[in-house]
FILORO-167274 format. One record per residue (C-alpha): residue in one letter; residue number from 0; x, z, y. Coordinates in steps of 0.5 Angstrom, whole numbers, plus 500, padded with zeros to 3 digits. Example, Ala and Ser with C-alpha at 12.3 -4.5 7.8 and 13.67 -1.06 7.14 Angstrom:
# residues 2
{r A,0,{525,516,491}}
{r S,1,{527,514,498}}
END
This chain:
# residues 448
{r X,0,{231,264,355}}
{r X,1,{235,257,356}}
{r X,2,{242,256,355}}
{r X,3,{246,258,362}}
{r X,4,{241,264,362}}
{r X,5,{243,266,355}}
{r X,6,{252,264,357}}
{r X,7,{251,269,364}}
{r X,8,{249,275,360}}
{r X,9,{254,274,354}}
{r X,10,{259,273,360}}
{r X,11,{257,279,364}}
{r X,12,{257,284,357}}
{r X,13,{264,281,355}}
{r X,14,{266,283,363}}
{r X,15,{264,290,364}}
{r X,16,{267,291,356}}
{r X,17,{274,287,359}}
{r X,18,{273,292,365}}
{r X,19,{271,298,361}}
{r X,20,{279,298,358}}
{r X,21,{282,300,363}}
{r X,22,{289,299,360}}
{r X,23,{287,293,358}}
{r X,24,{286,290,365}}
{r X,25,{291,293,368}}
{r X,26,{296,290,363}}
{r X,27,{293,284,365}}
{r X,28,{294,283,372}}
{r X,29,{301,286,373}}
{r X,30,{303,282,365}}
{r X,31,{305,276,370}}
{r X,32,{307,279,377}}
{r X,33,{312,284,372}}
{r X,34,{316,279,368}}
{r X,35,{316,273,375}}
{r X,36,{319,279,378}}
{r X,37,{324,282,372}}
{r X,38,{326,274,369}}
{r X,39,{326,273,378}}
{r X,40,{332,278,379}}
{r X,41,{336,276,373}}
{r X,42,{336,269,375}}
{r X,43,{338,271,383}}
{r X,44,{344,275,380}}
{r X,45,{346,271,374}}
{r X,46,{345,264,377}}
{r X,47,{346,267,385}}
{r X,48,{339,265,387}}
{r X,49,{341,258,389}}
{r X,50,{341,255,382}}
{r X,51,{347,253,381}}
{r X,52,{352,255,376}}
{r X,53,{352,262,372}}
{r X,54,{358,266,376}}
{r X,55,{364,266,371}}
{r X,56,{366,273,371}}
{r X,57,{374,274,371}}
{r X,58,{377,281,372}}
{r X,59,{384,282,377}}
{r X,60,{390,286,376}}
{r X,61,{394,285,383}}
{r X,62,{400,288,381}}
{r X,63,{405,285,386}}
{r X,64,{400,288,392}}
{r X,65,{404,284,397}}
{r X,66,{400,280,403}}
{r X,67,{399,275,400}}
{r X,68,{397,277,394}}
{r X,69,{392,281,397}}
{r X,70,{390,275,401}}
{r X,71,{389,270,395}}
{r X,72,{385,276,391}}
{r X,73,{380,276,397}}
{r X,74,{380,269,397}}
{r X,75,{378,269,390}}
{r X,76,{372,274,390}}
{r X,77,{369,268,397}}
{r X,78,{369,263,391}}
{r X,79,{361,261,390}}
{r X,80,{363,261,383}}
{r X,81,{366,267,381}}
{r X,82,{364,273,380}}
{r X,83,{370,278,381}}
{r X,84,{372,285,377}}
{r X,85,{372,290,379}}
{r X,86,{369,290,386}}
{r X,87,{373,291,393}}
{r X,88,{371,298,393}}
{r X,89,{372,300,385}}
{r X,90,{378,303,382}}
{r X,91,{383,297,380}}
{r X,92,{384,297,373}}
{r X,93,{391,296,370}}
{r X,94,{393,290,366}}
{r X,95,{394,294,359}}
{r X,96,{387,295,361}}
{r X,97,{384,289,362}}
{r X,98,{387,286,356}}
{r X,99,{383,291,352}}
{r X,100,{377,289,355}}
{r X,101,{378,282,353}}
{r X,102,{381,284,346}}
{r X,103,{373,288,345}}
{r X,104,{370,283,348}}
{r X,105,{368,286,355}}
{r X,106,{371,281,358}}
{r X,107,{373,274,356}}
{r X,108,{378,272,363}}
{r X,109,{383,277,366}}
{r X,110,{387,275,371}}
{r X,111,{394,278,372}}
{r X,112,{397,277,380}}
{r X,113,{406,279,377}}
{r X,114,{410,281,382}}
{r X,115,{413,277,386}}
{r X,116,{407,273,387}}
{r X,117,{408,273,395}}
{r X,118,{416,272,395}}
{r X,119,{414,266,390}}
{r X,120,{409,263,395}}
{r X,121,{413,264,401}}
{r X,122,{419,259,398}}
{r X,123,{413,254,397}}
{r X,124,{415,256,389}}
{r X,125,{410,256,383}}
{r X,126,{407,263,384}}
{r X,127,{407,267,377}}
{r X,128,{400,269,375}}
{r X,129,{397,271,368}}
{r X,130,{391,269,365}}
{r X,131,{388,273,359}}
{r X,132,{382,269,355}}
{r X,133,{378,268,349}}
{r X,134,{380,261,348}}
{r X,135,{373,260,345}}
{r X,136,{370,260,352}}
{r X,137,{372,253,354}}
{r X,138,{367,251,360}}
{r X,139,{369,260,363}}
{r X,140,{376,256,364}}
{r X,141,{375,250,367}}
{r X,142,{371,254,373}}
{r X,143,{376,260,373}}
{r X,144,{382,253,374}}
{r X,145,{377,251,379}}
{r X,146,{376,257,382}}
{r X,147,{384,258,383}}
{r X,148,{385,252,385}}
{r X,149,{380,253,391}}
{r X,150,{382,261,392}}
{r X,151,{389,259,393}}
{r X,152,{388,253,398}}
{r X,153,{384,258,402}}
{r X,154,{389,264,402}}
{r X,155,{395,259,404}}
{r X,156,{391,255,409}}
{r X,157,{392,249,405}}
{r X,158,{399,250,405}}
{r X,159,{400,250,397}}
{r X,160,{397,243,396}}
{r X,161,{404,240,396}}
{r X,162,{408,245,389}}
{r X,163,{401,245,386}}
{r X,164,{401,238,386}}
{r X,165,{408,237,384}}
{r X,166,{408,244,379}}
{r X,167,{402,239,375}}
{r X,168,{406,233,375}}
{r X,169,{411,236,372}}
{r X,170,{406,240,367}}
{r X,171,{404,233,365}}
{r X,172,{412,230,364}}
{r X,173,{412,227,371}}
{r X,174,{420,225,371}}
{r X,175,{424,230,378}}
{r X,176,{424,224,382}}
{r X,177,{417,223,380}}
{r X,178,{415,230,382}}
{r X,179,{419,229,389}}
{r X,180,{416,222,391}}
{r X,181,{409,227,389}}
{r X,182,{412,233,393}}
{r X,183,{414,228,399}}
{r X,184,{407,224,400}}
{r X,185,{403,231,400}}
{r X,186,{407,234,406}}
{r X,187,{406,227,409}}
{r X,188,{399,227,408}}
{r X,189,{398,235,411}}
{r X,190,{402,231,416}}
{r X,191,{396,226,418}}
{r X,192,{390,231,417}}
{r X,193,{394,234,422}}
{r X,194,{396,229,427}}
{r X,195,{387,227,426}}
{r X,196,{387,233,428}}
{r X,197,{391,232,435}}
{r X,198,{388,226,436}}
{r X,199,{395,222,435}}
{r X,200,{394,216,431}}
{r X,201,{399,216,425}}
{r X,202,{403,210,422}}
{r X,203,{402,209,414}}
{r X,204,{406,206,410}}
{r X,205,{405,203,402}}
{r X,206,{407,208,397}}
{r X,207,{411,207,392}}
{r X,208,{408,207,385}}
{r X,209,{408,213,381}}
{r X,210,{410,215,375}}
{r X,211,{406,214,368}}
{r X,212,{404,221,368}}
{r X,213,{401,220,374}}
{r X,214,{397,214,372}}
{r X,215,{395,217,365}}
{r X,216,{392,224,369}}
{r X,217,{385,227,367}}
{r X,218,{383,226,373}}
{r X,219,{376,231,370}}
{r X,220,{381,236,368}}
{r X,221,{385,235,374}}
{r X,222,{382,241,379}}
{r X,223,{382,245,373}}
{r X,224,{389,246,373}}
{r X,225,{393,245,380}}
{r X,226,{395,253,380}}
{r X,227,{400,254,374}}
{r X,228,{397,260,370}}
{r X,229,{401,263,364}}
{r X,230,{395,264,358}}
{r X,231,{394,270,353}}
{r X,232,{390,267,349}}
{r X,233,{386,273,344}}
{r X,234,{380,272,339}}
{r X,235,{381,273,333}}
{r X,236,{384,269,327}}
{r X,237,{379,269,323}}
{r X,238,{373,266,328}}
{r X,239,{370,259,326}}
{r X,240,{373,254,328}}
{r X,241,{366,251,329}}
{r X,242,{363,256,332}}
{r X,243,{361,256,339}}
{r X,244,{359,262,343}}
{r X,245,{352,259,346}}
{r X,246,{351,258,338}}
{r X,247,{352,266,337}}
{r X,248,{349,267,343}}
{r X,249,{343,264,340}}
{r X,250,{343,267,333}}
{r X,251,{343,273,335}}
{r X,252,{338,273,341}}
{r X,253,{334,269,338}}
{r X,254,{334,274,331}}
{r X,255,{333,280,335}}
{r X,256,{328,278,340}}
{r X,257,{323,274,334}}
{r X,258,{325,280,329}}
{r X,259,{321,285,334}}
{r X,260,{316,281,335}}
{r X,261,{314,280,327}}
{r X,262,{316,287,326}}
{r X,263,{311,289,332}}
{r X,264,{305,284,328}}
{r X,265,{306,288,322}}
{r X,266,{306,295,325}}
{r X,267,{300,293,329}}
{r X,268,{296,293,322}}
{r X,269,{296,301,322}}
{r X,270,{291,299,329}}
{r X,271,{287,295,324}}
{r X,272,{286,299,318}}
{r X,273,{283,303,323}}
{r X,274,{277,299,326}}
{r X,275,{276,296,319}}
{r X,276,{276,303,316}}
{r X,277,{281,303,311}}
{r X,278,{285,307,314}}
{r X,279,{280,313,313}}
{r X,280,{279,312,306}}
{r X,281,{287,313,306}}
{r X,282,{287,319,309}}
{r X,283,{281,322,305}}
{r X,284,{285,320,299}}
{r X,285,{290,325,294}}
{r X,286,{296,322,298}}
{r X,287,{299,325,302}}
{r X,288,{297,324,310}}
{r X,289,{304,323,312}}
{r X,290,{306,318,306}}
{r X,291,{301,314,310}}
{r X,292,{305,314,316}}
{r X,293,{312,313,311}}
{r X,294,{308,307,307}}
{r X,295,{308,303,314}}
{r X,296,{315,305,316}}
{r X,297,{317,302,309}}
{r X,298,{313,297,309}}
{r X,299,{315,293,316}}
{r X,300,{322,294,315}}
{r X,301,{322,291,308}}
{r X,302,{320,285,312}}
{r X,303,{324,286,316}}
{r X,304,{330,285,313}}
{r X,305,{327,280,309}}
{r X,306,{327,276,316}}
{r X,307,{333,278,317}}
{r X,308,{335,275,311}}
{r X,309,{333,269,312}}
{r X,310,{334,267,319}}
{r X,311,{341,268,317}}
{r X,312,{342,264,311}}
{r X,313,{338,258,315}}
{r X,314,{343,259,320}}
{r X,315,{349,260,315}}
{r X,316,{347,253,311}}
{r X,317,{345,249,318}}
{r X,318,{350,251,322}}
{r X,319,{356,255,319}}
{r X,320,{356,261,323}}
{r X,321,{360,265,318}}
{r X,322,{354,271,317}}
{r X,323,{357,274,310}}
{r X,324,{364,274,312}}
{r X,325,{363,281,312}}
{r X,326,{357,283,308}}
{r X,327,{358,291,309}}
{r X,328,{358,289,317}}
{r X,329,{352,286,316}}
{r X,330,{349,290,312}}
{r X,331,{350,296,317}}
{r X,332,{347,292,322}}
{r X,333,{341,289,319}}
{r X,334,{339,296,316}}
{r X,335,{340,299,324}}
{r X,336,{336,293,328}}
{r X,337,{331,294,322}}
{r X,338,{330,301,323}}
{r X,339,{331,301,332}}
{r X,340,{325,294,331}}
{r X,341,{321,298,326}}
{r X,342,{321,305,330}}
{r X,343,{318,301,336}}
{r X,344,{312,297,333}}
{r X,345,{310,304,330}}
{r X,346,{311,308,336}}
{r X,347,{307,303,341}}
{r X,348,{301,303,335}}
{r X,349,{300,310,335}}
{r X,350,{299,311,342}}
{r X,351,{295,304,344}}
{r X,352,{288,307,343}}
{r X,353,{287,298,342}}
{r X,354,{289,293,339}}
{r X,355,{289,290,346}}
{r X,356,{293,295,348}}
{r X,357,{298,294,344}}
{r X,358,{300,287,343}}
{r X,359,{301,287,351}}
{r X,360,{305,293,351}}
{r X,361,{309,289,346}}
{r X,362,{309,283,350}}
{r X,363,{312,286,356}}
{r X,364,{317,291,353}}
{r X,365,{320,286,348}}
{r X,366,{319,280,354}}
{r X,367,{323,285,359}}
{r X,368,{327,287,354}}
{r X,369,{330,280,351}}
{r X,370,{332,278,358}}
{r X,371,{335,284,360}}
{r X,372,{339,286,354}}
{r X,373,{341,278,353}}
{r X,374,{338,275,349}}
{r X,375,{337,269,353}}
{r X,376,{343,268,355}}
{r X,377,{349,272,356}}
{r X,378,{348,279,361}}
{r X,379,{356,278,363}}
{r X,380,{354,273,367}}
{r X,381,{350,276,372}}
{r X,382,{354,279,377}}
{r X,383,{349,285,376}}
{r X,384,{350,292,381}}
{r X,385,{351,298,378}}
{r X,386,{343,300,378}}
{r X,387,{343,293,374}}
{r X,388,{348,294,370}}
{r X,389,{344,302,368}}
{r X,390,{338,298,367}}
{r X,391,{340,293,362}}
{r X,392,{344,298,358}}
{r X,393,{337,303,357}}
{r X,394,{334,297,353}}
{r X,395,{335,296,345}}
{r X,396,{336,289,346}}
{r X,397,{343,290,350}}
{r X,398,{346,295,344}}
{r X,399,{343,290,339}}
{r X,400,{346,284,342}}
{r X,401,{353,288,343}}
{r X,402,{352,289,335}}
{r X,403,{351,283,333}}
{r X,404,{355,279,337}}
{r X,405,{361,282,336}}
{r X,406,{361,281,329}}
{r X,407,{359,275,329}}
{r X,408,{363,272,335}}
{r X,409,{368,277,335}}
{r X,410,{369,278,328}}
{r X,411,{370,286,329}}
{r X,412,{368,290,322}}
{r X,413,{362,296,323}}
{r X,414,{367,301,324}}
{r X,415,{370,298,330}}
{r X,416,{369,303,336}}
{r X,417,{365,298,341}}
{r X,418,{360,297,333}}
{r X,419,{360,304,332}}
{r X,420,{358,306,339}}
{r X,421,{352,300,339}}
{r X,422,{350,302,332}}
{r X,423,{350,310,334}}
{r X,424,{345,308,340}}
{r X,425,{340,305,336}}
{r X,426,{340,311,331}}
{r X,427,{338,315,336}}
{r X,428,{333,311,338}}
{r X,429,{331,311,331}}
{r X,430,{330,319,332}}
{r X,431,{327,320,338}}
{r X,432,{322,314,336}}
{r X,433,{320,316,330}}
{r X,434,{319,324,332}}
{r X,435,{315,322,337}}
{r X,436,{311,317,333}}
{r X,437,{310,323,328}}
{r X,438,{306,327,334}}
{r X,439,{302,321,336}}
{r X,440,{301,321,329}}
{r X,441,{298,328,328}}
{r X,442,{294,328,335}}
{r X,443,{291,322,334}}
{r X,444,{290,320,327}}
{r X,445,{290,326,323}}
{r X,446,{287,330,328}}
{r X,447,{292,336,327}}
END
């Protein structure tokens, strides 16, 4: 038998074995097309399927509920690069309860729309708008400030350009007599776009110079702070000055995804002891059959929490994150994510009839899970319907990102409610994981 005689034969065996576990091909094909579907719909609904910038998230309170108002906050959700709160359909929320969003961390940008707004506007005055944010979130601003800026050109027709214009000059210490030459050669220039719009030639003249202010303007910042807001800055005191929220927002995506993966690998030895024998031998021995199941469950977890710990002293010395500022929060948080993480391992062993099986069970749970419960990148900027919104809320990772970021960003103790309520949700995974395994385990490896 020659050499490609020889390989044709080898590769047919190893087919109709390939073929014979069904799970395993099944997991094969459709691996690929559910996650280019799954991160595809996350894409589409955080970047708006153009691949632009992330829509900023910013929740709105009308309290004026005049004309005009109702015409700016319409023109606000017409902005590409926001995403407005709640929807047109939903009941408004109040502002008392838009500040506690922020301050919980549910929100980092509300707007509140104070009365008199249209009374305001109509005597082309400075309109009076609140803005509620978590300072720290610094390029959200800048595109809330843009995004204002257009809602307010469009909702007036182009009409607010004048005080805008003369409202940031004073803001930037422009003198009266600046401001009003300011003021005076933006109605001219509205003045012109009309007259090319009719058709007549216009007349111009030399502007006089303008005041220093004018000549010292940021131009990059400038858009971002035409519409004169006042701002409610809320974060907590202690926060890291240093700290930046892609930072924490990458320790704990990448803690809670790469811990599920390693926890899933140790997990995985209870599938190999199987197929080498060893695991026979244990059952057969004087230990207790369910001290067997305990043991590995002690185990990943023991290794666990050694990862854990040292993911973030590495994050502490190379990047400052202020981890241990509060040891018994991340304690608590730690021994939750550990047990969720272990339970899932241990519950995709006891059922995988293979190792294959399992690792691409695994893969696809774990992969689908870090991009939905924002791991990758923060889920509050997906503009996510309701089904989407259930959909990322059913995954371990959304409660463990929830954990984790609010006690690394927003510095909440683990008796905080929002802490309490992720943790809590974890722990009942952690049940109904561990109950299930324990029948898998009986049926399947003890035979009882």
């Amino acid at each position: 038998m020659n050499t490609w005689s020889a390989a044709f034969l080898i590769a047919r065996k190893d087919l109709n074995l390939y073929r014979r576990d069904r799970t395993g091909l099944l997991l094969g094909l459709l691996l690929p097309i559910i996650l280019v579907a799954v991160f595809g719909s996350v894409m589409k609904f955080a970047f708006g399927g153009d691949g632009g910038m992330p829509r900023v998230a910013i929740w709105v309170c009308d309290e004026d509920k005049s004309e005009a108002s109702q015409k700016f906050v319409a023109a606000l959700r017409e902005v590409s690069m926001l995403s407005v709160r709640p929807g047109a359909k939903s009941k408004a929320r109040t502002a008392s309860g838009l500040r506690t969003l922020v301050r919980d961390g549910e929100a980092h940008h509300a707007l509140i729309v104070e009365h008199g707004f249209g009374e305001a506007l109509a005597k082309d005055a400075e309109p009076p708008l609140t803005l509620i944010r978590d300072p720290g979130r610094q390029m959200e601003t800048r595109l809330v400030g843009i995004g204002l800026m257009q809602a307010m050109m469009s909702s007036g027709g182009g009409r607010s350009m004048s005080w805008m214009m003369s409202s940031m000059m004073r803001r930037y210490g422009m003198s009266d007599q600046g401001v009003a030459r300011v003021r005076a050669s933006m109605d001219v220039m509205q003045n012109v776009i009309g007259l090319f719009a009719s058709g007549s030639e216009p007349e111009l003249r030399e502007a006089d110079d303008g005041d220093a202010a004018l000549k010292s303007l940021d131009m990059s910042s400038m858009f971002g702070q035409m519409v004169p807001v006042t701002k409610e800055d809320v974060s907590p005191p202690d926060r890291p000055k240093n700290l930046g929220y892609q930072l924490a927002q990458s320790v704990s995506g990448m803690t809670v995804m790469m811990l599920m993966f390693g926890l899933m690998a140790c997990s995985g030895m209870l599938l190999v002891e199987r197929d080498q024998g060893t695991l026979r031998r244990l059952l057969v021995s004087r230990a207790p059959r369910s001290s067997v199941l305990l043991g590995k469950f002690l185990f990943c977890a023991t290794v666990g929490m050694v990862q854990l710990v040292v993911l973030f002293v590495f994050g502490e010395l190379v990047f400052s994150i202020d981890a241990f500022r509060d040891p018994l929060t991340l304690l608590a948080l730690s021994v939750t994510w550990v047990a969720a993480a272990t339970s899932f391992g241990i519950l995709i062993s006891v059922w995988a009839k293979t190792a294959k099986q399992a690792e691409g069970v695994a893969t696809l749970l774990i992969l689908v899970m870090a991009a939905l419960g924002g791991c990758w990148f923060p889920i509050q900027m997906a503009d996510l319907p309701w089904y989407g919104e259930v959909v990322t809320r059913s995954t371990l990772t959304y409660w463990a990102m929830e954990g984790f970021q609010g006690m690394l960003w927003h510095q909440k103790p683990w008796t905080d409610p929002v802490m309490l309520r992720a943790m809590g949700v974890l722990w009942g995974f952690v049940a109904i994981a561990c109950g299930v395994s324990w029948r898998l385990w009986q049926r399947r490896f003890v035979g009882t």
